[in-house]
C-alpha positions in Angstrom: -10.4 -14.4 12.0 -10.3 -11.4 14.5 -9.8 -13.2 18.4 -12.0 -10.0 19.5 -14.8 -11.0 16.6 -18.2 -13.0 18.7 -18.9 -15.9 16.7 -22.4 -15.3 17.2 -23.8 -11.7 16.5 -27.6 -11.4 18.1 -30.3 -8.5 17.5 -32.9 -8.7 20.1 -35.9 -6.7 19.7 -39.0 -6.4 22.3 -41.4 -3.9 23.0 -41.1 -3.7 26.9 -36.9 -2.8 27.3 -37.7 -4.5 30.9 -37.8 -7.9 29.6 -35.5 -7.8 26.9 -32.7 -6.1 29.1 -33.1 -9.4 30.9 -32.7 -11.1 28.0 -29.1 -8.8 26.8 -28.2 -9.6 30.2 -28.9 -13.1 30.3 -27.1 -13.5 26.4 -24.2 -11.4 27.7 -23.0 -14.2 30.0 -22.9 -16.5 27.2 -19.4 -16.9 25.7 -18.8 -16.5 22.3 -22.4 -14.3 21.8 -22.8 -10.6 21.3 -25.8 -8.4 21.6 -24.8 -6.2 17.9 -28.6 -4.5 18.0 -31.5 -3.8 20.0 -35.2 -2.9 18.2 -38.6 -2.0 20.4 -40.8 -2.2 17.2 -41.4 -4.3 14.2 -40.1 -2.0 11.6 -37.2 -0.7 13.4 -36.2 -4.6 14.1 -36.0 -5.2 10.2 -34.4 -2.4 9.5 -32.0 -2.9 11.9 -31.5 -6.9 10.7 -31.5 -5.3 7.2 -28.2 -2.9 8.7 -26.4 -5.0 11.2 -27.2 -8.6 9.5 -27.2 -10.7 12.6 -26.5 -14.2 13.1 -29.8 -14.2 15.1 -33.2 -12.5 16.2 -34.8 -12.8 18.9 -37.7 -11.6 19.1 -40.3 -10.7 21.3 -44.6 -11.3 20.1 -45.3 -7.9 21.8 -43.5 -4.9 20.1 -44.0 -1.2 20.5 -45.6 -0.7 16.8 -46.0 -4.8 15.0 -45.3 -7.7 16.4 -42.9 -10.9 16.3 -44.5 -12.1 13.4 -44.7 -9.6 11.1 -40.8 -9.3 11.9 -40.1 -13.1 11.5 -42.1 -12.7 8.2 -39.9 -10.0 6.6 -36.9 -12.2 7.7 -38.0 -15.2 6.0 -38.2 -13.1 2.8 -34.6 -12.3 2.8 -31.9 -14.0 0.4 -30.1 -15.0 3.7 -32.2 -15.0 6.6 -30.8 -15.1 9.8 -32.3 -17.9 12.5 -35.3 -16.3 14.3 -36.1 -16.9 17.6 -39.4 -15.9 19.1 -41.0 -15.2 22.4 -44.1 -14.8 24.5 -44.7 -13.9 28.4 -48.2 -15.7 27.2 -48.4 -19.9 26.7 -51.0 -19.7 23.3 -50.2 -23.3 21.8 -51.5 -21.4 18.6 -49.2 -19.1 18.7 -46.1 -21.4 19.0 -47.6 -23.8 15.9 -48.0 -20.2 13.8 -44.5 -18.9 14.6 -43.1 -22.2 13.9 -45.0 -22.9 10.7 -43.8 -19.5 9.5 -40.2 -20.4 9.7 -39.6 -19.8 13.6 -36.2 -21.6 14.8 -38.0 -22.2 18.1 -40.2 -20.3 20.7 -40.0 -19.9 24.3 -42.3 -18.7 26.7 -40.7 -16.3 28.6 -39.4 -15.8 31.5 -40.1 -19.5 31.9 -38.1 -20.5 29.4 -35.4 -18.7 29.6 -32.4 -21.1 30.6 -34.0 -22.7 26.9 -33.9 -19.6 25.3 -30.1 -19.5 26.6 -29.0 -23.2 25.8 -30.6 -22.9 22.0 -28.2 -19.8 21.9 -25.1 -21.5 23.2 -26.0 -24.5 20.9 -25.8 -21.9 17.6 -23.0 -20.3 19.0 -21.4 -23.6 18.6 -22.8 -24.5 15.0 -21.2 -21.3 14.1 -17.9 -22.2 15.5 -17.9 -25.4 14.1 -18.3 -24.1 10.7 -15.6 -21.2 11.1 -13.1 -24.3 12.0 -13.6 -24.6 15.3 -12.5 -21.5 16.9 -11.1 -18.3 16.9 -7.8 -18.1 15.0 
């Protein structure tokens, strides 16, 4: 494997670049994660996952044209889906239950939860290197 290589490749996609340059900011002080991709609406976030296949997506409900779900739904479709992560700036318990029964990884209300958002990152940044052997070669 290439040292240089992130073991964990991330698109992150929201409709307000305020918040989700928060987010790359936040991710970039994350060893072993790298921001490959950046999306601001639904169909630009699946192309993009289509191009750059990411480990994971975040994504954000509110996007410039769609939304989270109709991204996480595309996702879900493909032969190998990467882990989706979603988010809010709003707490809708229906919401959350209809991301996650639609095949969601988890969701976090943002920017509440964003040390949560962080540590489920690190922890599949760590599943990944655990599968590749442990670490770069």
């Amino acid at each position: 494997m290439n040292a240089m290589k992130p073991l964990l490749t991330v698109l992150v996609a929201y409709g307000s670049w305020h918040i989700g340059g928060r987010v790359v900011q936040r991710l970039s002080t994350l060893p072993d994660v790298a921001v490959v991709a950046g999306a601001r609406a639904a169909d630009e976030a699946i192309a993009q996952a289509t191009a750059a296949r990411p480990d994971l997506v975040i994504v954000d409900m509110v996007l410039a044209r769609g939304d989270g779900l109709d991204v996480l739904r595309a996702l879900r479709r493909e032969a190998a889906p990467p882990a989706v992560i979603v988010t809010s700036s709003e707490r809708y318990p229906r919401m959350r239950k209809e991301c996650l029964r639609e095949g969601a990884d988890h969701f976090f209300t943002l920017p509440d939860d964003v040390d949560a958002l962080c540590f489920a990152v690190s922890s599949l940044a760590r599943g990944v290197q655990q599968a590749e052997g442990g670490g770069r070669a």
